[in-house]
C-alpha positions in Angstrom: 209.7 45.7 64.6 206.7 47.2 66.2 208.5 50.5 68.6 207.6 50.4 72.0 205.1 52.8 71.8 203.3 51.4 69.7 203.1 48.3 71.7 202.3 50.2 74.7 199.0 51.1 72.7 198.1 48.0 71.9 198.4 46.8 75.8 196.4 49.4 76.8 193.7 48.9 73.6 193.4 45.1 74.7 193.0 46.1 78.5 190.4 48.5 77.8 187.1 46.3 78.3 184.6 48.3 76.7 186.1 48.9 74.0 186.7 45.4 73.5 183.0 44.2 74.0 181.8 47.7 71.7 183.9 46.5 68.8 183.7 43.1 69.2 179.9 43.0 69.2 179.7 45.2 66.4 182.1 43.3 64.0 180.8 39.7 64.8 177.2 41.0 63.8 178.3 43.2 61.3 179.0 40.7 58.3 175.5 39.1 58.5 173.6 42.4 58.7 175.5 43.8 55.7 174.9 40.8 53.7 170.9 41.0 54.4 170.8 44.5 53.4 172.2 43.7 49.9 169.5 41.7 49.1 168.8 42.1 45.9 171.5 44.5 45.2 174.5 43.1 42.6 177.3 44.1 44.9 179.9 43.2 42.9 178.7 45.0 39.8 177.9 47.9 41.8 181.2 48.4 43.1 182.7 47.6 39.5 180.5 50.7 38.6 182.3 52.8 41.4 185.4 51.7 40.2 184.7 53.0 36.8 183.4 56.3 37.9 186.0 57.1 39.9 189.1 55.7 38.0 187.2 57.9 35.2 187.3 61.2 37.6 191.2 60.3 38.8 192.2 60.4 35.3 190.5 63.6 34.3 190.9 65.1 37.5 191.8 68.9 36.5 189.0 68.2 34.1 186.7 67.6 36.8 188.0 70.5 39.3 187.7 73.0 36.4 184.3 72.1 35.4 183.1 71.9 38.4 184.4 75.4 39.7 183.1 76.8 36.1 179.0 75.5 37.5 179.5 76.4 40.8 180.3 79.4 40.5 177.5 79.9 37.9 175.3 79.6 39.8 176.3 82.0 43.1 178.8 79.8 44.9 182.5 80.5 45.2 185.2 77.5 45.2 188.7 77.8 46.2 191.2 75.4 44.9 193.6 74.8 48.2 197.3 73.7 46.8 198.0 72.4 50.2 196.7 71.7 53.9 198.0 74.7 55.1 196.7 77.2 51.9 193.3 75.7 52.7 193.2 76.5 56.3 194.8 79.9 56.4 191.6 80.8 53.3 189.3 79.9 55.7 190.3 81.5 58.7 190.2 84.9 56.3 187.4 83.8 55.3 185.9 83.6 58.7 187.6 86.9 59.7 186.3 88.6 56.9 182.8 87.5 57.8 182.7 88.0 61.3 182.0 84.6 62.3 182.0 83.7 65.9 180.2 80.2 66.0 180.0 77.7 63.3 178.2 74.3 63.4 179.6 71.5 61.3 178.7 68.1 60.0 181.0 65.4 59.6 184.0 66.6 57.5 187.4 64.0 57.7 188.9 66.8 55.6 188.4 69.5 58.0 189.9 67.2 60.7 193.2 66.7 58.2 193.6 70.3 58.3 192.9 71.0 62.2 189.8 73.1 61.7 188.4 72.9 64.6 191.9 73.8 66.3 192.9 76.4 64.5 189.8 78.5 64.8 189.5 77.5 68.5 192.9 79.2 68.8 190.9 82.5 67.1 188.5 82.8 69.2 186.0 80.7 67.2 183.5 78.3 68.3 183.3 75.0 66.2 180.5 72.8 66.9 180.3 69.2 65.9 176.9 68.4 64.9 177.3 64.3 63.8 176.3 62.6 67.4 179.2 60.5 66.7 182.0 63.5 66.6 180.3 65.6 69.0 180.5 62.6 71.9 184.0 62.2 71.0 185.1 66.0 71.3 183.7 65.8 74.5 185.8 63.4 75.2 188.3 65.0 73.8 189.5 62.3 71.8 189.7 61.3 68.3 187.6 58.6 65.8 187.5 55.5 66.3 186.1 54.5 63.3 185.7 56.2 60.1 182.3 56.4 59.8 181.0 55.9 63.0 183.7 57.4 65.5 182.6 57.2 69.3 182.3 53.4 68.6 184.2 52.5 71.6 182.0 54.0 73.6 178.7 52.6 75.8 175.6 54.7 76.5 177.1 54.3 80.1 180.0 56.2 79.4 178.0 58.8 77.2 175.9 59.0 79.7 178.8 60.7 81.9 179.9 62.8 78.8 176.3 64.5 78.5 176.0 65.2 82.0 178.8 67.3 82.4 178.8 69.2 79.6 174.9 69.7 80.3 175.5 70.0 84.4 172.2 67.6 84.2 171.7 64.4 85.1 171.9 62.3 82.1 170.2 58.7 82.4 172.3 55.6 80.0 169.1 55.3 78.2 170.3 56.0 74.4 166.5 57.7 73.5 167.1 60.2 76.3 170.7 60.8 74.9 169.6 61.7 71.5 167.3 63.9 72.7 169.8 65.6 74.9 171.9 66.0 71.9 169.2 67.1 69.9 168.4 70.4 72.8 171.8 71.2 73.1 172.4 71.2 68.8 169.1 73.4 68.4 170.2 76.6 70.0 173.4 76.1 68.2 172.2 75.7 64.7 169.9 78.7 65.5 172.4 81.0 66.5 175.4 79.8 64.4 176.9 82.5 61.8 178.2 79.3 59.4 177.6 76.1 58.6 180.9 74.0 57.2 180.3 70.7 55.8 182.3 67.6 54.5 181.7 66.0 51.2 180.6 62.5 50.1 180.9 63.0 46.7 181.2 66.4 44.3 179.7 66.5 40.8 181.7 68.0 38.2 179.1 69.0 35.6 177.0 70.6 37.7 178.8 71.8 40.7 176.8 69.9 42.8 178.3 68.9 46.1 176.3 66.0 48.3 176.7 65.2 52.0 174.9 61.8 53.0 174.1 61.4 56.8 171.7 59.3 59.6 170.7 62.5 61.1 168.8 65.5 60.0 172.1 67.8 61.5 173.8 67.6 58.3 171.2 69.1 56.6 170.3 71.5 59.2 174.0 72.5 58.9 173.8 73.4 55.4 170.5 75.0 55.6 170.0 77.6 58.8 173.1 79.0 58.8 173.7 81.9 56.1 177.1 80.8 55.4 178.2 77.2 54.7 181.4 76.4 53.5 182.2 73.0 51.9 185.8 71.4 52.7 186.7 68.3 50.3 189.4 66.4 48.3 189.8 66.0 44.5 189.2 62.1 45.4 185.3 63.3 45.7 184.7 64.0 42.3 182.5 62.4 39.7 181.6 63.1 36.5 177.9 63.0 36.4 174.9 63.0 38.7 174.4 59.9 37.0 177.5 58.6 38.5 176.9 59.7 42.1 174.1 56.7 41.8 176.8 53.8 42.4 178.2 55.3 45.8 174.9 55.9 47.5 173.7 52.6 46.8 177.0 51.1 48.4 178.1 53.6 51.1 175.1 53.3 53.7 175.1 49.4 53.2 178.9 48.8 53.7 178.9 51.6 55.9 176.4 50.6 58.6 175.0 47.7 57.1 171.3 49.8 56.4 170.0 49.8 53.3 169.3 53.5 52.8 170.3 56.7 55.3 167.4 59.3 56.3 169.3 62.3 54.6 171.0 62.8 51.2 170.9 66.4 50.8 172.5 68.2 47.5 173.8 71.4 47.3 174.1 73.2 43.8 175.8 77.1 44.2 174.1 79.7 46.7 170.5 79.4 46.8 168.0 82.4 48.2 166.2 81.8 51.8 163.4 83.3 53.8 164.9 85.8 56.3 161.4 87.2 57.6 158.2 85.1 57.4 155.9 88.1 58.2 157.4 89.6 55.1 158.8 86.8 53.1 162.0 88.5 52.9 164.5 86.9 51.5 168.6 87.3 50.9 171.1 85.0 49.0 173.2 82.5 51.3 176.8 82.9 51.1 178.0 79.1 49.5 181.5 78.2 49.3 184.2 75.0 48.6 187.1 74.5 49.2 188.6 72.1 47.7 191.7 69.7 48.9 194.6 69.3 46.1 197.8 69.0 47.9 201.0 67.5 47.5 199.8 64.3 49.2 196.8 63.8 46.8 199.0 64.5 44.1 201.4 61.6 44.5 198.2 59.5 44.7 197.8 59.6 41.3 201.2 59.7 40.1 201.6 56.4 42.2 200.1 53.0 39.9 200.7 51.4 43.1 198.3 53.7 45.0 196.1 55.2 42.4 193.1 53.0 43.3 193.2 54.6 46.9 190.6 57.5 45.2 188.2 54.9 44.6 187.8 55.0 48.0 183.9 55.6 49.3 185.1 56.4 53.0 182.4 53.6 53.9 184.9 51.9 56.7 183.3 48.3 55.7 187.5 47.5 55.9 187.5 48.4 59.2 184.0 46.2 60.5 185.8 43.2 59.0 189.3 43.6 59.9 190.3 41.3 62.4 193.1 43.3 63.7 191.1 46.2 63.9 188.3 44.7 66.2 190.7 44.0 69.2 192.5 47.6 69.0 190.5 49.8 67.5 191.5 53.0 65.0 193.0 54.8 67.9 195.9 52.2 67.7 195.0 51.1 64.2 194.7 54.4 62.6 195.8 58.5 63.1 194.0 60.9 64.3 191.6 61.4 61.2 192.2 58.3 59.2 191.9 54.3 60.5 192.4 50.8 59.5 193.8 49.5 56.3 192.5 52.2 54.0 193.6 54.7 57.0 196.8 53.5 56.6 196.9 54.1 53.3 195.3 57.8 53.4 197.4 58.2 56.7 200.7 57.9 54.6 199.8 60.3 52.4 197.9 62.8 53.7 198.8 63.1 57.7 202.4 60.9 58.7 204.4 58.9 57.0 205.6 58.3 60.5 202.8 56.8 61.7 201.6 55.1 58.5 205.0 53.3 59.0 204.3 51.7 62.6 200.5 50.7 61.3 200.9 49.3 58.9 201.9 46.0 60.6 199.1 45.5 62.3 197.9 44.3 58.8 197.3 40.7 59.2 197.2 40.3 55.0 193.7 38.1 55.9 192.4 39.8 52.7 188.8 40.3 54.5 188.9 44.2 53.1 189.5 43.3 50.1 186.1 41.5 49.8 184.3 44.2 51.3 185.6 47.2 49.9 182.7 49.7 48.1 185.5 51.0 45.7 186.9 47.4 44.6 190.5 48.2 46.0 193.1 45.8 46.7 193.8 47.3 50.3 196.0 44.3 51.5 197.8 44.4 48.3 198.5 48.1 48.3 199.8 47.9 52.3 202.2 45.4 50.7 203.6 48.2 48.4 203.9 50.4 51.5 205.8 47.8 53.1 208.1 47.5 49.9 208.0 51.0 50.2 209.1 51.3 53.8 211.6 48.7 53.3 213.9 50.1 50.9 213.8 53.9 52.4 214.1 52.9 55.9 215.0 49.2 55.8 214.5 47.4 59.7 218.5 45.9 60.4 217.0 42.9 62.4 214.4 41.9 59.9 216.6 42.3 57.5 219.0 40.2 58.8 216.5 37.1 59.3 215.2 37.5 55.9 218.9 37.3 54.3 219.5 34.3 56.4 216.3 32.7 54.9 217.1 33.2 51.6 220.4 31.7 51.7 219.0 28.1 51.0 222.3 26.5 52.9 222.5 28.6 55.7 219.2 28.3 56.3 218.6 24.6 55.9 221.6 24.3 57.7 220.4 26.4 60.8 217.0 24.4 60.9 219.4 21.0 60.9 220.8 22.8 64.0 218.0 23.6 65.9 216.1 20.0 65.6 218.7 18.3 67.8 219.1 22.0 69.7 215.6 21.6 70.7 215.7 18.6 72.5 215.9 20.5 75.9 212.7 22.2 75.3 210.8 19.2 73.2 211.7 16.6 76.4 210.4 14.3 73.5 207.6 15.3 72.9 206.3 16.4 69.4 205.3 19.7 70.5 207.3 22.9 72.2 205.1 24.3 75.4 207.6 26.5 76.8 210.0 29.0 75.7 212.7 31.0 77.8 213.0 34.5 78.3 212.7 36.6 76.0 211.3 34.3 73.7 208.6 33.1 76.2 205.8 35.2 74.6 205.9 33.0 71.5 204.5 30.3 73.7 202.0 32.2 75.3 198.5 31.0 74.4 200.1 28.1 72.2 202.6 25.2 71.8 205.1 24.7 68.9 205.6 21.8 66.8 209.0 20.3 66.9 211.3 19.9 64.0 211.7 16.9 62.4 214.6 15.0 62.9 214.7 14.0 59.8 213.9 16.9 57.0 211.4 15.3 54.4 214.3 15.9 51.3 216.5 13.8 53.4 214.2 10.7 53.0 212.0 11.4 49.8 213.4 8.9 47.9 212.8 6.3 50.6 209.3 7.1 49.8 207.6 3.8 48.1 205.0 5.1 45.2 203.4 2.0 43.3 201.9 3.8 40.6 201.6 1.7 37.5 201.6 3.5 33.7 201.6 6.9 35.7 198.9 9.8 34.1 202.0 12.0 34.5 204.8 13.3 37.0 204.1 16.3 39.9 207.1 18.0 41.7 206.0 18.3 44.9 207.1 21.9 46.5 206.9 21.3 49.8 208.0 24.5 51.5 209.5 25.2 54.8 206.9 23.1 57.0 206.3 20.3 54.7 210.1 19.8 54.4 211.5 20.5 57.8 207.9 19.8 60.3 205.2 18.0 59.0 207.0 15.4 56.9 203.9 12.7 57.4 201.9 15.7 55.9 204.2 15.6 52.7 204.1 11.4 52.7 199.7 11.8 52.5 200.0 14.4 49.9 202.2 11.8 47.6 199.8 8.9 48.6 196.7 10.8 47.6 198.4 11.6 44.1 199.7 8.1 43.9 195.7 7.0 44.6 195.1 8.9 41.1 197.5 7.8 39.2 200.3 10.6 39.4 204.0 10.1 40.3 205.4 12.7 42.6 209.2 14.1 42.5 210.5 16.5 44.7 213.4 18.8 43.6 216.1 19.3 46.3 217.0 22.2 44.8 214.1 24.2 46.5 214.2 26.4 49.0 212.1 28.9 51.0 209.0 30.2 48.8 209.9 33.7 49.6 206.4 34.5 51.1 207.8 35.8 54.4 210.5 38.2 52.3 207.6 39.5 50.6 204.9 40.0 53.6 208.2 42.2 55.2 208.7 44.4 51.8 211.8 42.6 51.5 211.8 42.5 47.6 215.3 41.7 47.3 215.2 38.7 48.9 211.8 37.8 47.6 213.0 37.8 44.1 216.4 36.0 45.1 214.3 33.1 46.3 212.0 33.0 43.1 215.5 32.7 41.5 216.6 30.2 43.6 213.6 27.9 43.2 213.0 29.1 39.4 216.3 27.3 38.9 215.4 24.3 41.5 212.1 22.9 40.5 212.7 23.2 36.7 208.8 23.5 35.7 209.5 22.1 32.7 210.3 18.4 33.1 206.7 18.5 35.3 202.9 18.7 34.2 202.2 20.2 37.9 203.8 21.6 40.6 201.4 20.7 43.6 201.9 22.8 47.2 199.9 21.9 50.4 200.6 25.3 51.8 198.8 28.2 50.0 200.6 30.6 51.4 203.4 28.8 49.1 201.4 28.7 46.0 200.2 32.1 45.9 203.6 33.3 46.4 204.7 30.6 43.2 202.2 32.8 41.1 203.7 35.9 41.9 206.8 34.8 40.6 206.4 36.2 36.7 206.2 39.9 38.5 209.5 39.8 39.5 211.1 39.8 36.1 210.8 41.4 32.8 208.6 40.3 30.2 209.9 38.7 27.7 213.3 37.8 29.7 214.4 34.1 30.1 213.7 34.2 33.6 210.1 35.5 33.1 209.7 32.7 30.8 210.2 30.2 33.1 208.6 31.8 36.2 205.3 32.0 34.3 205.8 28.3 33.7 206.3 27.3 37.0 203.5 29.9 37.7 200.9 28.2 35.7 202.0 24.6 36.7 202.0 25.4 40.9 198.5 24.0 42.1 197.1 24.3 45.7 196.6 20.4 46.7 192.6 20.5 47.1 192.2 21.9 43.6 194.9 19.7 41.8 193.7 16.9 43.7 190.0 17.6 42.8 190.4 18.8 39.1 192.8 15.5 38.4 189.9 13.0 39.5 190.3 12.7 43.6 186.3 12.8 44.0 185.9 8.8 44.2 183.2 8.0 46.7 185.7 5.8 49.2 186.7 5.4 52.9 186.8 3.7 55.9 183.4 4.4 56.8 184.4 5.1 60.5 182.1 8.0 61.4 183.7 11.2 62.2 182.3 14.7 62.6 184.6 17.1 60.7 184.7 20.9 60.1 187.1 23.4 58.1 188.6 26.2 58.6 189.3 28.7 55.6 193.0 29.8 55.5 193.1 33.3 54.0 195.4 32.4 51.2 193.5 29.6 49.6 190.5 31.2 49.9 191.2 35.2 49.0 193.9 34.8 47.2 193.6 31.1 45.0 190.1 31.2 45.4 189.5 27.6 46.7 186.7 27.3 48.8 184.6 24.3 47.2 186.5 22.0 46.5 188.1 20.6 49.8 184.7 20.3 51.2 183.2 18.2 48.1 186.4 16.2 48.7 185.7 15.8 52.7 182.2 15.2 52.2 182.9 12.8 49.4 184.7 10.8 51.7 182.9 8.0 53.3 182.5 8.2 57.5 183.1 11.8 57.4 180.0 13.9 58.5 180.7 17.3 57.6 179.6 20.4 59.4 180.1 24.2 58.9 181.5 26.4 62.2 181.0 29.9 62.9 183.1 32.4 61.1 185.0 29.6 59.1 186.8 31.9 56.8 188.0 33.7 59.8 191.7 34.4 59.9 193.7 31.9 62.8 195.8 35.2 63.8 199.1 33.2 62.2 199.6 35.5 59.6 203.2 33.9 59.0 206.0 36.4 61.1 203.0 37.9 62.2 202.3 35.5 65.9 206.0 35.9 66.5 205.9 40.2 66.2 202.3 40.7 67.5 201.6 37.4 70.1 199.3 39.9 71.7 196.6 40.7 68.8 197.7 37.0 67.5 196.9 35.1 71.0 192.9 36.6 70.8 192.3 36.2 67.4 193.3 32.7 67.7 191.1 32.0 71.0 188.0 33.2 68.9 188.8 30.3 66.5 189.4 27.7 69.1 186.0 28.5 70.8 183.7 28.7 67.2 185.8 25.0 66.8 184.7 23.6 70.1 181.0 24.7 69.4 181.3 22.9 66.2 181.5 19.8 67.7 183.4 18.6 65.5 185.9 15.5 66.1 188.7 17.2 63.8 189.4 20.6 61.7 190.3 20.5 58.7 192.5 22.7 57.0 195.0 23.3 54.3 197.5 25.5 55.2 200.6 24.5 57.6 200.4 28.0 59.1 197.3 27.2 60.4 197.8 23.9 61.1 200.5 25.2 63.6 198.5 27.8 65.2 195.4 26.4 65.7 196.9 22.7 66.8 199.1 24.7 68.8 196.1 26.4 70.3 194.6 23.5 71.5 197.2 21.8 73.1 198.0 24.3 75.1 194.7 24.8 76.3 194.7 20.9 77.3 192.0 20.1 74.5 193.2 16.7 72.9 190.0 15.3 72.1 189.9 17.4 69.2 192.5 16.8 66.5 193.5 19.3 63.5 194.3 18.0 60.2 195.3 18.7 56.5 192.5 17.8 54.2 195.4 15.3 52.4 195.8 13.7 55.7 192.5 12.8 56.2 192.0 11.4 52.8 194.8 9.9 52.8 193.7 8.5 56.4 190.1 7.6 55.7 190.9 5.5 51.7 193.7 3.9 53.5 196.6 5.1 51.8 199.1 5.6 54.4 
């Protein structure tokens, strides 16, 4: 459960206006002007190319640091190889002792910020300057990033504005032109005057000691050029092989980064270099060039980690942040540390600043997938917060959590509880079909939507009631129908066996089922997880069926991930796989096993879809329900803003954050209602709970929301 602290961010995140319009307006436009500046770039080979690079470097890595110090060093520069945070920072501040430095300008540098540069030296006597607009707005401020890349984000030129004038004890007008140049007078005098220059690292080139910094402005370069000393501070996670290699990142970082095609500045530094000192005379003297370079404990367990290794592949671009739903509404102040933020923050913030903290973040992972997508590097981020959660489970296990999730996975308990609570409910139903109101303490769960009852009647209860005409049958399906299907939306599970009836197919369902195990794993809770792939393993027996169809991909995805649980080569491994390879979503097995027959009512109606993140991130089914839809006679199909969107149900998720849920969802209902669309379509019960539950709450009951086997089942007449 999220600690009161952490909710107490989150209130104050979501109160905070401006930051809710800054982010918001940047992450709805951001997806379109990223896609427009890869035009005609292969994203998809590019970051396989990064992957390659940098899985290369990760595996070589004291290769790579030795060879690299070997050319640096050859040619005038001096690298010292940190062991930890604290080694690093207490060679610098020697360093900067032993030179006398009083003032230092600095370009953006994450890895300075893990190793409280700037407040170490401050406490010496020494003035840091941040040079990136970004970072030097903030530390007015006297805050911390926002955003990885682009870190006073949640500020207006308004609020700038204020910052400027008084620091300057000038008037500053909210006219960003006149704020650059403001920055750009105040910066000048500095980089004249400033004894060194440090610098953070984009990437570092082994074989030839070559270490680049790619910016928007000219200060990075300015930083590593006018002062006499400049001073590198980077991770082993920077390295490449090659200059060669370096290629791949600079084509994706500035597009996933801020959506431009190219930056103004990529400047390369190879060892010291000579400078003019005197123009008159063209004197010149040698500039003092020195790395140091991060490989600490943290780093270290990286890349002994399988789980985590891909974390190095990381480009620092922040594209996981612009499309994070989470991470729009709260920002990386709540979604993040101080240095790190959003899903790859959590990630890096595990490992290389607090465990602690990486602990309470990490739920604010919606498991949408969108990063995943996006990602410069090609890393699984949702996957690898899972892990953490898995993690964070079995070395600090949460009681209450655990206790739900042990009920759930106790098929009779649990199946006996939701008996229970469907005639419980009557005094909050007042039949009706939907839940409006909760009491106490449960009352947030009904804030912003309704719930839908439980059936009387669980669907295993009356399955065999279920009349299926199907003459010389193509085959047999067992139906898994899940929590919802079986205990909710029973009418749901009767379409689903009419449309396979329509094909040809007879459909069983197995009692023996039970939970899918989805929410187990979402938690961490791998013990349970793999108790319920036992449990259902057992129950469905794969092998009497040729397909195992699920309306709910949240279900089906977690059906594939069955074989992982076991050993290879076990029975039990045998027999997940098979149940594995048989589970179909109900779009695609519907689709692939002939459903694409050009009938229906004809009754026009004006339908849209809504992509659940399962089915389309995880199974990959995007196409097919809307060939189906369209396919079906009366239905005019049309496409609604931000359809792949997540809902904000996210299983356990709208229950433990209502209050990140609640706007995510309102998004969704208002790009619906400016579909004008009759119905939504969908194919996942979550969703079908959220957003229906959306609606009626907000009084709309001129729109309806349906599974796409509903409406087929609805428009051919089969039910």
């Amino acid at each position: 459960m999220a600690s009161e602290d952490l909710k107490k961010e989150i209130h104050f995140a979501l109160e905070n206006a401006t930051l809710g319009r800054t982010l918001g307006n940047f992450c709805k436009t951001y997806p379109a002007r990223r896609e427009k500046s890869y035009a005609g770039v292969d994203f998809e080979k590019t970051r396989k190319k990064i992957a390659e690079v940098k899985s290369y470097a990760a595996e070589h890595i004291d290769e790579m640091i030795a060879e690299f110090t070997t050319n640096c060093e050859a040619r005038g520069g001096h690298v010292y190889h940190a062991k930890s945070t604290e080694d690093a920072m207490e060679w610098i501040r020697q360093l900067v002792k032993e030179k006398g430095v009083k003032t230092i300008v600095k370009s953006k540098s994450m890895a300075s910020e893990e190793i409280k540069m700037n407040h170490v030296l401050a406490d010496d006597g020494v003035l840091v300057q941040e040079t990136d607009l970004g970072e030097f707005i903030i530390a007015l401020e006297g805050n911390t990033p926002v955003h990885m890349v682009m870190p006073a984000l949640h500020l207006n030129k308004e609020q700038v504005a204020d910052l400027f004038t008084d620091y300057t004890k000038v008037k500053n007008n909210p006219i960003i032109s006149e704020e650059v140049k403001t920055a750009r007078r105040v910066m000048r005098d500095k980089f004249t005057h400033a004894d060194m220059g440090v610098s953070g690292a984009n990437v570092a080139v082994a074989e030839t000691g070559t270490v680049f910094t790619m910016t928007n402005e000219g200060n990075g370069r300015m930083v590593g050029t006018l002062p006499p000393i400049h001073l590198y501070v980077f991770g082993i996670e920077k390295f490449v092989k090659s200059l060669s290699d370096a290629r791949y990142i600079f084509k994706a970082l500035p597009r996933n980064g801020t959506a431009q095609r190219i930056t103004s500045y990529i400047s390369m530094y190879t060892g010291a270099c000579e400078v003019t000192t005197n123009k008159e005379t063209d004197e010149k003297c040698k500039k003092d060039f020195y790395c140091v370079i991060l490989d600490d404990p943290g780093r270290r367990e990286i890349l002994a980690e399988p789980d985590f290794r891909e974390i190095f592949h990381c480009i620092r671009c922040g594209a996981c942040l612009d499309v994070c739903p989470a991470f729009a509404l709260v920002g990386g102040h709540v979604y993040g540390s101080n240095v790190y933020t959003g899903g790859i923050g959590t990630m890096l913030t595990h490992f290389l600043v607090s465990e602690e903290r990486a602990a309470e973040i990490q739920n604010i992972c919606l498991q949408c997938g969108r990063c995943n997508e996006v990602c410069g590097g090609g890393l699984h981020i949702s996957d690898m917060i899972m892990k953490l959660r898995e993690k964070n489970m079995k070395e600090k296990p949460d009681a209450l959590k655990k206790f739900a999730l042990d009920a759930v996975s106790d098929r009779k308990l649990f199946h006996s509880m939701l008996r229970i609570a469907s005639v419980a409910q009557g005094m909050f139903t007042k039949g009706e079909p939907m839940i409006r109101h909760l009491p106490m303490f449960l009352s947030g769960m009904t804030k912003g939507r309704s719930f839908p009852a439980i059936a009387q009647v669980p669907l295993r209860d009356f399955f065999h009631t279920i009349k299926q005409d199907v003459k010389n049958p193509k085959g047999t399906i067992a139906i898994f129908a899940g929590c919802l299907l079986d205990f909710v939306y029973t009418d749901l599970a009767r379409a689903v066996v009419a449309d396979m009836n329509s094909i040809g197919y007879k459909v069983e369902m197995p009692l023996g089922q039970a939970c899918c195990g989805c929410p187990a794993t979402n938690m961490g809770d791998t013990e349970n997880a793999k108790k319920e792939a036992e449990i259902n393993i057992k129950g469905m027996e794969a092998e009497k069926y040729d397909y195992i169809v699920s309306a709910c991909p949240s279900c089906t995805h977690q059906l594939h991930l069955y074989p992982t649980f076991f050993e290879e080569g076990t029975e039990m491994h045998k027999r997940a796989k098979e149940l594995a390879d048989k589970a179909y979503d109900f779009c695609k097995l519907f689709y692939e096993l002939g459903g694409m027959s050009e009938t229906g009512d004809g009754k026009p109606i004006k339908v849209t879809y809504h992509d659940s993140c399962h089915l389309k991130r995880s199974l990959r089914v995007s196409k097919e329900q809307r060939e189906l839809l369209k396919n079906t006679k009366g239905v005019e199909f049309v496409e609604m803003n931000d359809c792949d969107n997540c809902c904000g149900f996210g299983g356990s998720y709208s229950l433990l954050y209502p209050e990140i849920s609640a706007p995510i969802l309102e998004k969704k209902i208002q790009n619906i209602k400016e579909s004008g669309a009759d119905v939504v379509a969908l194919d996942c019960p979550g969703c079908l709970m959220q957003i229906k539950g959306g609606l009626d709450a907000r009084g709309i009951d001129d729109i309806k929301v349906k599974h796409t086997a509903e409406i087929i089942a609805e428009k051919r007449g089969l039910i």
